[in-house]
C-alpha positions as CSV (number, residue, x, y, z in Angstrom):
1,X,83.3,73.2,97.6
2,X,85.7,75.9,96.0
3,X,84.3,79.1,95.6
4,X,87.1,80.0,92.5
5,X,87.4,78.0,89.0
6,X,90.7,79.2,87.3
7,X,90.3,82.5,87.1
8,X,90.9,83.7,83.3
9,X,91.3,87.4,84.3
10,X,94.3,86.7,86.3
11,X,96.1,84.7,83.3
12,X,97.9,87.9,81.5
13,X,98.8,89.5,84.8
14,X,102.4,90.0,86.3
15,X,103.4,87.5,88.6
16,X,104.5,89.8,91.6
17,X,100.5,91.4,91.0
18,X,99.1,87.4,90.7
19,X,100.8,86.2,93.8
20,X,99.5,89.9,95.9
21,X,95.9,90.2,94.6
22,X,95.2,86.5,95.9
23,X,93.9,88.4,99.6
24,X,91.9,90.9,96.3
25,X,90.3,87.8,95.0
26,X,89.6,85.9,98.3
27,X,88.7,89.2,100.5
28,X,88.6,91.9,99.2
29,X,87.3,91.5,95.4
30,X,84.1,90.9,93.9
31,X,82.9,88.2,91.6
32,X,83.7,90.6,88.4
33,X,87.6,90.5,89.5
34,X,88.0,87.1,89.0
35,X,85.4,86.5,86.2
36,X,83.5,83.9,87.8
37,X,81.1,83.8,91.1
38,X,81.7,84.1,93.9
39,X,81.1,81.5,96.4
40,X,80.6,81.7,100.0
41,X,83.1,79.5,102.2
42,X,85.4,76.5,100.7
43,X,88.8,76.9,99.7
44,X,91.3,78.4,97.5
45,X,93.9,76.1,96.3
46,X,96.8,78.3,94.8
47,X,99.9,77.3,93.3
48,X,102.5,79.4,93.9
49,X,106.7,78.8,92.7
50,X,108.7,79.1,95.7
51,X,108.8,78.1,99.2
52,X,110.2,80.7,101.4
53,X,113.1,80.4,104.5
54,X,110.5,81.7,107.0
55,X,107.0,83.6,106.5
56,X,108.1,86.5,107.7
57,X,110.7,88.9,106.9
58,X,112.5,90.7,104.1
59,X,112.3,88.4,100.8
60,X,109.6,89.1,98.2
61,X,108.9,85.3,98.6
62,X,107.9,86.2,102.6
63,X,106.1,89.4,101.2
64,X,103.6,87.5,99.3
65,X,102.7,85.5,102.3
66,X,103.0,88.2,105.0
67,X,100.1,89.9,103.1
68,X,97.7,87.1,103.4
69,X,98.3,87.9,107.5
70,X,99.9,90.5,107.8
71,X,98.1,94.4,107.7
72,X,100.5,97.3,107.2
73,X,99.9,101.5,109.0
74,X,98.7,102.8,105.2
75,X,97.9,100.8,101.6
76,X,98.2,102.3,98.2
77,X,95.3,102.4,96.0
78,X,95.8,101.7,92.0
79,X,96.5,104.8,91.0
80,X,99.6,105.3,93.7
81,X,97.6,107.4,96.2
82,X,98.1,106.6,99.8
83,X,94.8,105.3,102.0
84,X,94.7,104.8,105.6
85,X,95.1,101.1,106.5
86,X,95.8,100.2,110.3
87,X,96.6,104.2,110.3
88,X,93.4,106.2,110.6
89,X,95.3,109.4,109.4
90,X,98.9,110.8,110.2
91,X,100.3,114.2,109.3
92,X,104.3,115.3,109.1
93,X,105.9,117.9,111.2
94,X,107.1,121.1,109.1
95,X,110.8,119.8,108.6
96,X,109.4,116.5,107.8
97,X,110.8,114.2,110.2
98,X,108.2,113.6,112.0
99,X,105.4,111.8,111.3
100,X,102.4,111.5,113.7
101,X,100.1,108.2,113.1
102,X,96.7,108.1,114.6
103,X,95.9,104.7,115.0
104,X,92.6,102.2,114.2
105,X,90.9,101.6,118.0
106,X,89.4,98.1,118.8
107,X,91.7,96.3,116.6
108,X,93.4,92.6,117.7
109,X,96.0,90.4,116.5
110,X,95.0,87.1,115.8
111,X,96.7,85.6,119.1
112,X,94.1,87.8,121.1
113,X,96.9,90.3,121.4
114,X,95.8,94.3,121.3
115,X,96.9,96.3,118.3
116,X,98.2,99.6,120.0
117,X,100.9,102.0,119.3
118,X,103.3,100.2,121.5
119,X,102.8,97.2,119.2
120,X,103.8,99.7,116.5
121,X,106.8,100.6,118.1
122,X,108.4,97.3,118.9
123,X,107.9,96.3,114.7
124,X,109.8,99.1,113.9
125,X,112.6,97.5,116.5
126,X,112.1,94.1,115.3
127,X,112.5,95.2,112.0
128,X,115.5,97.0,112.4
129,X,117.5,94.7,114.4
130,X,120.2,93.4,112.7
131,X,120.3,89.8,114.0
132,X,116.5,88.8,113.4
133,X,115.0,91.8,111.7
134,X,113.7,92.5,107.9
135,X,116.9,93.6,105.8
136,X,114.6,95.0,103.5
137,X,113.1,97.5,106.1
138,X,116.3,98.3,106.9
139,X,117.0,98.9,103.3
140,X,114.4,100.9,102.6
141,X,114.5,103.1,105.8
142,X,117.4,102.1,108.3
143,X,119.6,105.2,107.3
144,X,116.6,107.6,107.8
145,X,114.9,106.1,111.4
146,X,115.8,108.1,114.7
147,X,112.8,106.6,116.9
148,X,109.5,105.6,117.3
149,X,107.6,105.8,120.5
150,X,103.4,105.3,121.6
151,X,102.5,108.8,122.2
152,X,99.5,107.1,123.7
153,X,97.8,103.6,122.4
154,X,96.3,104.9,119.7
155,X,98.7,107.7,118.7
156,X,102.1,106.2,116.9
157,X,105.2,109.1,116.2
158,X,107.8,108.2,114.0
159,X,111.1,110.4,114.1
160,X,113.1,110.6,111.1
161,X,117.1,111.7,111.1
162,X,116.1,113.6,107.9
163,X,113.2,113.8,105.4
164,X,112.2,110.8,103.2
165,X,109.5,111.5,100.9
166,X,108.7,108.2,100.1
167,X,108.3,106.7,103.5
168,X,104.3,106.0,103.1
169,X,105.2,104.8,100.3
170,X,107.3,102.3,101.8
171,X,105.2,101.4,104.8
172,X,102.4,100.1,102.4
173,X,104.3,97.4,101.1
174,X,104.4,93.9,102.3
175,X,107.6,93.7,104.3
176,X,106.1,96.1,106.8
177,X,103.3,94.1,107.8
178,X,102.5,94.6,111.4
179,X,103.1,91.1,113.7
180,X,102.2,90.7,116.9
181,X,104.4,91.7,120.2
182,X,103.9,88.4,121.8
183,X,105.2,86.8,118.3
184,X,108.2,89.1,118.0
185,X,109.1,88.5,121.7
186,X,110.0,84.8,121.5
187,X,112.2,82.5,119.5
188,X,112.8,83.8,116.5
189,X,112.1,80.5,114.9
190,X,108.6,80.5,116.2
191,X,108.1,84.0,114.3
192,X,109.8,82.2,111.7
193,X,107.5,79.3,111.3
194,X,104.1,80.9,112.4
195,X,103.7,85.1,112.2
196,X,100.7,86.7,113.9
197,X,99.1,89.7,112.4
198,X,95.8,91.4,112.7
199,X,94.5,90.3,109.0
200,X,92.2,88.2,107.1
201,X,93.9,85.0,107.7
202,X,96.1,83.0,109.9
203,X,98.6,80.4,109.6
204,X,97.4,77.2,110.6
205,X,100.0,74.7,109.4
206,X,103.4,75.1,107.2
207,X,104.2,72.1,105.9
208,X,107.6,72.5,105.2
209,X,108.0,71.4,101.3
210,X,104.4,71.4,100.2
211,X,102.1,73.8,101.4
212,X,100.7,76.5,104.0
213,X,97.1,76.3,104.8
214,X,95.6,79.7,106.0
215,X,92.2,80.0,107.8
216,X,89.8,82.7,108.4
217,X,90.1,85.6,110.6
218,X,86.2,85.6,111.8
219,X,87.1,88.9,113.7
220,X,88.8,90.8,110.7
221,X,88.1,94.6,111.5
222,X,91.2,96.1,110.3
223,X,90.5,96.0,105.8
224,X,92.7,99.2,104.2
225,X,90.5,102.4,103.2
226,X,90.1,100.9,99.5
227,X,89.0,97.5,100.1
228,X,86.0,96.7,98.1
229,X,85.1,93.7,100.2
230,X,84.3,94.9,104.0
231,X,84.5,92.2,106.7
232,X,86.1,88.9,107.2
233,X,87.0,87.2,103.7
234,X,84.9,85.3,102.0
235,X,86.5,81.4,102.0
236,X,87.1,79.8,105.1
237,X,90.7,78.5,104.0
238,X,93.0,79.0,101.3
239,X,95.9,76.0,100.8
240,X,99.1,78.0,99.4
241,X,101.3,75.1,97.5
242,X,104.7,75.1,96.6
243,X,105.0,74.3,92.7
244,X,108.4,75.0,91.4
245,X,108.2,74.0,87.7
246,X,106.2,76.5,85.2
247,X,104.5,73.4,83.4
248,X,103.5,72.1,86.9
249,X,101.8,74.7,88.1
250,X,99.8,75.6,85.1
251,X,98.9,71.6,84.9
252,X,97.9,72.0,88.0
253,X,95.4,74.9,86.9
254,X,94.0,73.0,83.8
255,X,93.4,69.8,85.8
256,X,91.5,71.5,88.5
257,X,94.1,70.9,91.4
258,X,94.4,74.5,91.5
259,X,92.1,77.6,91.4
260,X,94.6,80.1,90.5
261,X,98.5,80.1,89.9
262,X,101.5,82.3,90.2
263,X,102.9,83.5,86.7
264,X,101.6,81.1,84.4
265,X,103.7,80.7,81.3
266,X,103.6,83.1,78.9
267,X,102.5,80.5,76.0
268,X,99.7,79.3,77.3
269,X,98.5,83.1,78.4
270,X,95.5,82.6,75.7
271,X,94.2,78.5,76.6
């Protein structure tokens, strides 16, 4: 059973808000998002174009699947504003650069691990390193990070060489999605293959040239302040394929072999 038939609303949108609002449709959304109804368990098959090097780290391609695992410190609603997320609430110092994060309690990563401030503090490490970090967490704040430290576990403070408005901002986005500190501590290449968060789904299997299949997070706690959907997601899997060609994909989506694709061609916008 699939609990999604090609969802029309989803036709005319962007591909970066297609690929991103598949964790919307299968979590967080309600049956009027997707213009059909919803379905308890089954699975989403979704098409997407390209496979990335890892699952993790700083490509837009590793974005899109870091969010389907992956929960960041603060979201961003649709009209910009920032909503607590794994951060409960957080306030900035008077010369703002430093920013004080009060943390979600009774939250776990997938691998049984405790989300804590500590866990918070080795990201920002991990993300930073040069060798096996997220260049694009560097980008957006490597010239502006002096520390980050647990104040206690559930109190996260972030020190800033000099002010950066737009660090919230930042910290919502994909590439700052919080993995585990057992996953970050070993081989790089198991991070690589298999990233551990604290969200709705998990990896189960990459099969390297065809698809990912992600499963259920039975004990998901940790949905951002604007979620519409509250508690584990709705579909018990969701098989992300690799689909490079356009025409592909979207045959894929008229012949039932998917439920949903990433940027379907412009011409056929109005099938």
């Amino acid at each position: 059973m699939k609990p999604i038939r090609r969802a029309t609303a989803l036709r005319a949108a962007t591909a970066a808000a297609v690929a991103l609002s598949l964790l919307s449709a299968c979590n967080n959304g309600t049956a009027d998002d997707v213009g059909s109804t919803r379905v308890t368990g089954g699975t989403i098959t979704y098409g997407h174009e390209q496979e990335p090097p890892c699952l993790t780290g700083g490509w837009v391609q590793e974005a899109y699947v870091d969010r389907q695992v992956l929960d960041s410190l603060v979201a961003q609603d649709k009209g910009g504003k920032i909503v607590p997320w794994l951060a409960e609430s957080w306030k900035v110092s008077a010369d703002q650069k430093t920013w004080t994060f009060a943390l979600k309690k009774g939250v776990k990563f997938t691998d049984g691990e405790t989300f804590d401030a500590a866990a918070v503090a080795k990201n920002f490490t991990y993300w930073l390193d040069p060798k096996i970090g997220n260049p694009t967490a560097a980008a957006y704040i490597g010239e502006y990070y002096a520390g980050g430290r647990a104040v206690d576990a559930n109190t996260f403070e972030l020190t800033l060489s000099k002010p950066y408005s737009p660090l919230l901002s930042a910290l919502s986005q994909g590439y700052f999605g919080l993995l585990s500190p057992e996953n970050i501590a070993g081989a790089p290449a198991a991070t690589c293959e298999k990233p551990v968060g604290t969200g709705p789904f998990a990896v189960e299997k990459w099969n390297h040239g065809e698809n990912i299949t992600f499963v259920k997070n039975p004990n998901y706690t940790s949905w951002p302040a604007n979620a519409k959907h509250r508690g584990p997601a709705y579909v018990d899997k969701v098989v992300w394929k690799f689909l490079h060609e356009p025409t592909v994909r979207y045959g894929s989506l008229t012949t039932g072999q998917s439920d949903v694709i990433y940027d379907v061609p412009t011409v056929n916008w109005q099938d």
